[in-house]
N, C-alpha and C positions, 0 to 999 in steps of 0.2 A: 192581746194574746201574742206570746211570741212565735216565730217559725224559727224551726232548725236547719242550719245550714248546712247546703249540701256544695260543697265547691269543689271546685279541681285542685288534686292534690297539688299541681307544683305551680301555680301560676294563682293561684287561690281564688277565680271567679269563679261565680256562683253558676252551678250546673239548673239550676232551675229552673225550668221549661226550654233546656237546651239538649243540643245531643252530645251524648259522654261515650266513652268506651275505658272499660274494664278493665286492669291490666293485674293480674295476682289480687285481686279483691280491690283496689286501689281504681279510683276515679279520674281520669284524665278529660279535658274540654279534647274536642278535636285537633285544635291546631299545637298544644301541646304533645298530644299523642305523635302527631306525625315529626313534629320537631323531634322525638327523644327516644323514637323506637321504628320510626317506618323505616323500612327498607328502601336503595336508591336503584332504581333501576337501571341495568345495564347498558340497555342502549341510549335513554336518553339521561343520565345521570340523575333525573329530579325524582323527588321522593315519590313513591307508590301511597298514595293519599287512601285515607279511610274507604272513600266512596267508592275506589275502585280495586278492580282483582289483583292480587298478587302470583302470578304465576312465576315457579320457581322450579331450579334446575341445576342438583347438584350446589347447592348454599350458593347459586346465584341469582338474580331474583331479574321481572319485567313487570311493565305495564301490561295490560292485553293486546293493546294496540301496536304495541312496540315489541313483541314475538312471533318474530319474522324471520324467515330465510334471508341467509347472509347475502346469499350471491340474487335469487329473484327478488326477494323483498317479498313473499305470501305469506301470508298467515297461517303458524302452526298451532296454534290453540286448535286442541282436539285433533289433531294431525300426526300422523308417525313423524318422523323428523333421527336426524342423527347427527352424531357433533365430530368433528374435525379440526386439531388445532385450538378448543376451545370456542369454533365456530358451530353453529347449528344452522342446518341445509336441510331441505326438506327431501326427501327419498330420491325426486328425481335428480335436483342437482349432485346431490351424491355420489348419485349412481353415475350419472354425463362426466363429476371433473375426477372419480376414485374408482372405481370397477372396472373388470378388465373388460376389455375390446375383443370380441369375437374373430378370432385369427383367419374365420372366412368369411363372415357376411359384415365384418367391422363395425358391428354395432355393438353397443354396449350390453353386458351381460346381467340382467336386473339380478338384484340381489334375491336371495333365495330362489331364482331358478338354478336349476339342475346346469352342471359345469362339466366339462374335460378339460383335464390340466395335464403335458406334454413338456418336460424340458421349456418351461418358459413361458410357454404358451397355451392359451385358454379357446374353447370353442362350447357356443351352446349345445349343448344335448345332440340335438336334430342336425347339426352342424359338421359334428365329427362323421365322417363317409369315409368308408372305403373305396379306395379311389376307383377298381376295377367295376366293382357291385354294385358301389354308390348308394349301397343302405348304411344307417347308422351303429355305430360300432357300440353303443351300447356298452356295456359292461364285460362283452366280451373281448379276447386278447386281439391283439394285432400286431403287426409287426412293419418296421418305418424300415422304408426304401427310397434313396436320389429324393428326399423331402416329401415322401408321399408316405399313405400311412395304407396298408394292408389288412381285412382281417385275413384268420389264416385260411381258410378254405381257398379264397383267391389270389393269396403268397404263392400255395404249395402249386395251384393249377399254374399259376403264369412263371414262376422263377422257381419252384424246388426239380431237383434233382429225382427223378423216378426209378425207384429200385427193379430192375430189370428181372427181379426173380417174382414178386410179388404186386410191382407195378404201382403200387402207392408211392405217395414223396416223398422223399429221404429231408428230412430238418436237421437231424444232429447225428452227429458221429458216424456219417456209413464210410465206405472203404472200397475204393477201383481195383476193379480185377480184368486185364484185357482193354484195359480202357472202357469198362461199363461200371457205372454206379450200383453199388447194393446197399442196403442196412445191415449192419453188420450180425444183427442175427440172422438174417437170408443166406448166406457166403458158408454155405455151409458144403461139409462133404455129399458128394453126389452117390458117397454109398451107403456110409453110417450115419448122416446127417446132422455130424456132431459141427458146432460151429470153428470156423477156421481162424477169423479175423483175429490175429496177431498169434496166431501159431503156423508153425511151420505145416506147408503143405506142397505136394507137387501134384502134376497135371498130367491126363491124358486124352488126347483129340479135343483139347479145352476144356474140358472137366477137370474140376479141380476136387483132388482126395487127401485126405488123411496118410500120412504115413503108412498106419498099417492097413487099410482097406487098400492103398495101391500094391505093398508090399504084398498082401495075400493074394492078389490079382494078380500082377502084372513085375513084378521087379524081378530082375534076374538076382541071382545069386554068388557071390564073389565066389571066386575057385579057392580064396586061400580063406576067409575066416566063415564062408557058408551064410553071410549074413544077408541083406537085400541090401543093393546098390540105387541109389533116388538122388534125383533131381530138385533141390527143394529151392521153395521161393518166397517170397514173404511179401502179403499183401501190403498194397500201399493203403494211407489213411488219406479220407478228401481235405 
């Protein structure tokens, strides 16, 4: 009685009570197979064999044993990992030779935690302080002074300018009148309390008026056209 033969397609021995592997319906012996389809692995150039894992990465291919961090040498099978260069580093070297440097505790800033980024420079979360308060700035604004960083509550107490009419700090746009700071909606007439900052007004016993609340008050009257004679001045801006 005869047997039918069952051989490896390209080498033509007989697969019978050997081990074969399959390729599009098509029969290969082992060592065929790896001759004509295995992948070479990258670190150590020789073929990824039957028997063992092929773990792969972007059509480049490894042994198990040989998927490893470039710089420690550990093992990333089953491991976050990330590639640089075409190198693969496991999270912490990564993180030690590429992530930025905490600009006040100098350590490095793990990936995915919370950052501040400054003109250049990076600090963890907890890290960025205002310098007066010495809590973290968080989300809210600040403002950089001589390389120090301010929120505002403790800008405005230590360096703004306090408006003399209502006593809060002056941040933007106020205006010197007598040599004292105001906001320039404070700077207002001391009769009609229209605002004065960049219109003309004049003054009396340091109070400063409008045109015509001083003129209704206080201006004399020329003898030749009856109209009110004033002194006018024009605030300066900080």
């Amino acid at each position: 009685m005869s047997v039918e033969r069952f051989d490896c397609h390209y080498c033509k021995d007989t697969l019978l009570g050997k081990k074969y592997i399959l390729k599009e319906d098509t029969q290969y012996c082992t060592k065929c197979y790896e001759n004509l389809f295995a992948n070479c692995c990258e670190e150590c150039s020789l073929p990824i064999g039957c028997n063992c894992k092929d773990l792969s990465y972007k059509d480049r291919h490894w042994h198990e044993n040989c998927f490893k961090c470039a710089k420690c040498s550990k093992s990333l099978v089953d491991k976050p990992f990330a590639a640089k260069d075409d190198l693969l580093l496991c999270t912490e070297c990564y993180s030690h030779e590429y992530s930025s440097k905490c600009t006040t505790c100098k350590k490095t800033i793990m990936p995915g935690s919370r950052k501040m980024e400054y003109k250049g420079n990076s600090w963890h979360e907890t890290c960025f302080l205002c310098q007066r308060c010495q809590q973290p700035m968080g989300t809210k604004s600040f403002i950089p002074k001589d390389n120090n960083y301010f929120c505002v509550p403790c800008f405005e107490k230590q360096f703004a300018y306090q408006c003399c009419a209502c006593k809060k700090a002056i941040t933007t746009g106020g205006v010197t009148y007598q040599d004292k700071p105001w906001h320039r909606e404070c700077f207002t007439c001391i009769g009609c309390k229209r605002q004065l900052a960049g219109q003309r007004f004049t003054s009396r016993e340091n109070y400063p008026y409008c045109l015509d609340c001083f003129s209704n008050l206080y201006a004399k009257k020329c003898v030749g056209c009856t109209k009110p004679i004033t002194s006018m001045f024009l605030p300066l801006n900080k």
